[in-house]
Structure formats: C-alpha cells, structure tokens
C-alpha positions in Angstrom: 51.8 114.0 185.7 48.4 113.2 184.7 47.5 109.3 184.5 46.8 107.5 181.5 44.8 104.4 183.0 40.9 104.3 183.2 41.3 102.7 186.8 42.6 106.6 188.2 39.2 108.0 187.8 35.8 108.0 189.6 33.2 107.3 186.8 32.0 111.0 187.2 35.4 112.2 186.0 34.1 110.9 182.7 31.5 113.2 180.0 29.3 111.2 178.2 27.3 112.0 175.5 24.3 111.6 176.5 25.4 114.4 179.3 25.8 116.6 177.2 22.5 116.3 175.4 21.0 116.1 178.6 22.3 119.4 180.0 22.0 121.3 176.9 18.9 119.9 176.1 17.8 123.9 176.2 20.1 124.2 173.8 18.9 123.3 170.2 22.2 124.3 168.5 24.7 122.3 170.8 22.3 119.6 171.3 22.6 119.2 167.5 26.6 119.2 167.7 26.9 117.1 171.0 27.7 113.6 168.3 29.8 115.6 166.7 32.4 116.7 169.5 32.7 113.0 170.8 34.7 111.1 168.3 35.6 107.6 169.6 38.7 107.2 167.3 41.9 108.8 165.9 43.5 108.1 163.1 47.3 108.7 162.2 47.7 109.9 158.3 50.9 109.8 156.9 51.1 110.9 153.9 53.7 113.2 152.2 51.7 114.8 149.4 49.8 117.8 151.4 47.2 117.7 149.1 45.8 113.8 149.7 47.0 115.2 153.6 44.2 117.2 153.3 41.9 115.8 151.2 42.2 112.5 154.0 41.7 114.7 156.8 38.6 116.6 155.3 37.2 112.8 154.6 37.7 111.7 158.2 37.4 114.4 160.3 33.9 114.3 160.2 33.5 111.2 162.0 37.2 110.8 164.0 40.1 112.3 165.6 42.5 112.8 162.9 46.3 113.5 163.2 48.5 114.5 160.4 52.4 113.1 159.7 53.7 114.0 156.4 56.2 111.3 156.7 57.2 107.8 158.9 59.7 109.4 160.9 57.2 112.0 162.3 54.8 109.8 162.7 56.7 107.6 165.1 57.7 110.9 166.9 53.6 111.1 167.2 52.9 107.6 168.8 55.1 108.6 171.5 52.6 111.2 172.4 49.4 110.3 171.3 48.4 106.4 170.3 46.4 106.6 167.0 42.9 104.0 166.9 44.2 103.3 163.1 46.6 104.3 161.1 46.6 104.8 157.1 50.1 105.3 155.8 51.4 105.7 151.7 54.3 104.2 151.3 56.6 106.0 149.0 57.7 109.2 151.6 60.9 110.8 152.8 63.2 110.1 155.7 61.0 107.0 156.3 58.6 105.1 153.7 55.5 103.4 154.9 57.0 99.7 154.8 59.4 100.5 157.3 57.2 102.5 159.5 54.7 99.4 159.2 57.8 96.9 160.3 58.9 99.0 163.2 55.5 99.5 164.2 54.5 95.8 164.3 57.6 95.0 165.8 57.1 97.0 168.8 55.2 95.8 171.8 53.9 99.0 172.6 52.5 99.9 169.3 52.2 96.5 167.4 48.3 96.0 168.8 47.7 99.5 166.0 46.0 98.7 163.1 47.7 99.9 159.8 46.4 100.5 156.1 48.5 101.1 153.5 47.1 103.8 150.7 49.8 103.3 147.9 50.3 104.0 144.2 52.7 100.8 144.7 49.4 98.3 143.4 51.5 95.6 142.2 50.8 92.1 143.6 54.3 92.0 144.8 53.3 95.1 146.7 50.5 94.3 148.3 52.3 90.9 149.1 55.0 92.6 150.8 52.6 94.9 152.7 50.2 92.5 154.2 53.6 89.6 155.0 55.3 92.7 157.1 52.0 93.1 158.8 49.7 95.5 157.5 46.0 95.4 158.2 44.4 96.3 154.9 46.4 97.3 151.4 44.0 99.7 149.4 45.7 101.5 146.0 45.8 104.9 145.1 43.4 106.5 143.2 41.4 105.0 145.4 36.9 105.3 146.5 36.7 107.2 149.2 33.2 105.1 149.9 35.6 102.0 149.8 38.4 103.3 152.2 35.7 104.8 154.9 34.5 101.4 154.9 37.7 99.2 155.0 38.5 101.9 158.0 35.1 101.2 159.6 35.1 97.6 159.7 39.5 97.1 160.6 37.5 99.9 163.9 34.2 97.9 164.6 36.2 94.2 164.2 38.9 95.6 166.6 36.3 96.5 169.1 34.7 93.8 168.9 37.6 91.5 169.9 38.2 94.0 172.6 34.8 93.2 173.6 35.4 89.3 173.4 38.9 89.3 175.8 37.4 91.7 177.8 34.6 89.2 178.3 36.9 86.4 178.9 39.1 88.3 181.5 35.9 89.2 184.0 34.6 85.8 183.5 38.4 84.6 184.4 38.4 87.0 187.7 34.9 86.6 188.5 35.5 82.5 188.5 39.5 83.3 190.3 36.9 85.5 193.0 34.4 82.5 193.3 37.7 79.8 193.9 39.0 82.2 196.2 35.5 82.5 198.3 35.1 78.8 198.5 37.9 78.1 199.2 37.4 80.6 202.4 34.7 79.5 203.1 35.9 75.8 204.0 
C-alpha cells in the first residue's frame, strides 16, 4: 500500500519545481520544460463524442492533468482511482448522462467537494436550471469559446483554492489558539 495523506512524508519526499530548475539549471532544454511537467490540476472529461474528447484534451493538456471518460458510468469507475481537481461533463451520453453523474457525484461525501461543469448542446433555460438546482458548478453550451471555457475552468480552480486557503487559515489559527489554551492552562 502506498499512503495517500500529505502527513506520511518528510518534506524532502516532495519535487518542487523550482528543484528541478535548479538541478538542471545546466540544462537549457529541461529547464525550459520543468513548468510544463508540473501540472497542479486534473481534470475528468466526459464526453462521449471522441472527437470534442480530443479536441478538450488537446485544449487542456497544456496546462493540467487530463483524464478521459467517454461516458458517466466510466467516469465514476475513475474517481474511485484517481480524484479529478474539476470535472467537465456533456450531458446527453450512454449508460449514464451527465445529470445523473452530477447528482450521484454531489450526493456523495467522498466526491461531492469536486467541482463539475456541464458542456451541453441541452442550452435551454430549463436546462441550465436543472443543471445548476442538481449541483453543478458552471453550465456552458455547446458550440462553445474555448477562451471562455479555459477561463470559467480557471476561475471554478483559483476560487476553490482560494477557499482552501481561507479554512486552512482558520483551522491553524483554531489549533494554534487550542495549543495556547492547552499551555496556559499547564502552566497554572
């Protein structure tokens, strides 16, 4: 078994980026590529037509971690191995369509924290309505920018880390004041 939590490693079991610029720093051509081997994110794309698959995972690739589901069912088989930053779904797809996949995924403790955008030809208001109510993050019609749907992706990425930030924040302050309690009331 190999463990999953942060807290089972010393920090030098961890590669940094600037590591690796630093040791290939004699290196101009993997210097150059170092950004581009640490992506900070994955994203889960399930879509069934192979061509917008592929077309997605050319558009992303460049700056995350994708993985590839052509439907819902396969996806879920996919969280249960790897746990996607973000993931963009369509909606109309076999075996499982993308507003059940969104329901069971926001109904599940374990993956219900996942952010989820729905890419759809379904751009009805009655759509969208029934999208966002079952818990999707973002609702963004087919044909769609890709400008647009980089940055939709972007910001659901940055705002999520940034509230990860803020709770993280709030939970040291919470055991650093627990620790200070705890050493006064030692102390008397």
């Amino acid at each position: 078994t190999i463990p999953y939590v942060k807290e089972a490693y010393s920090p030098n079991d961890f590669l940094l980026e600037t590591d690796l610029v630093y040791r290939n720093s004699n290196h101009p051509s993997i210097k150059s590529s170092a950004k581009d081997m640490i992506k900070e994110y994955t994203i889960l794309i399930v879509e069934d037509n192979s061509d917008i698959r592929l077309y997605l995972q050319d558009l992303f690739s460049v700056n995350y971690n994708v993985v590839l589901a052509p439907d819902g069912e396969d996806a879920l088989e996919i969280l249960n191995l790897n746990i996607p930053d973000i993931i963009i779904s369509d909606i109309v797809m076999p075996r499982k369509d993308g507003f059940t996949l969104c329901r069971e995924i926001k109904n599940n403790p374990e993956y219900s924290h996942i952010p989820i955008l729905l890419l759809t030809a379904k751009n009805t208001i009655a759509h969208q309505i029934t999208g966002l109510s079952i818990g999707a993050d973002a609702y963004v019609g087919k044909p769609f920018d890709p400008d647009y749907l980089e940055t939709v992706v972007e910001n659901i990425l940055v705002n999520r880390k940034r509230l990860q930030r803020i709770v993280e924040g709030l939970t040291l302050n919470t055991l650093e004041q627990a620790d200070k309690d705890e050493i006064t009331l030692t102390q008397q």
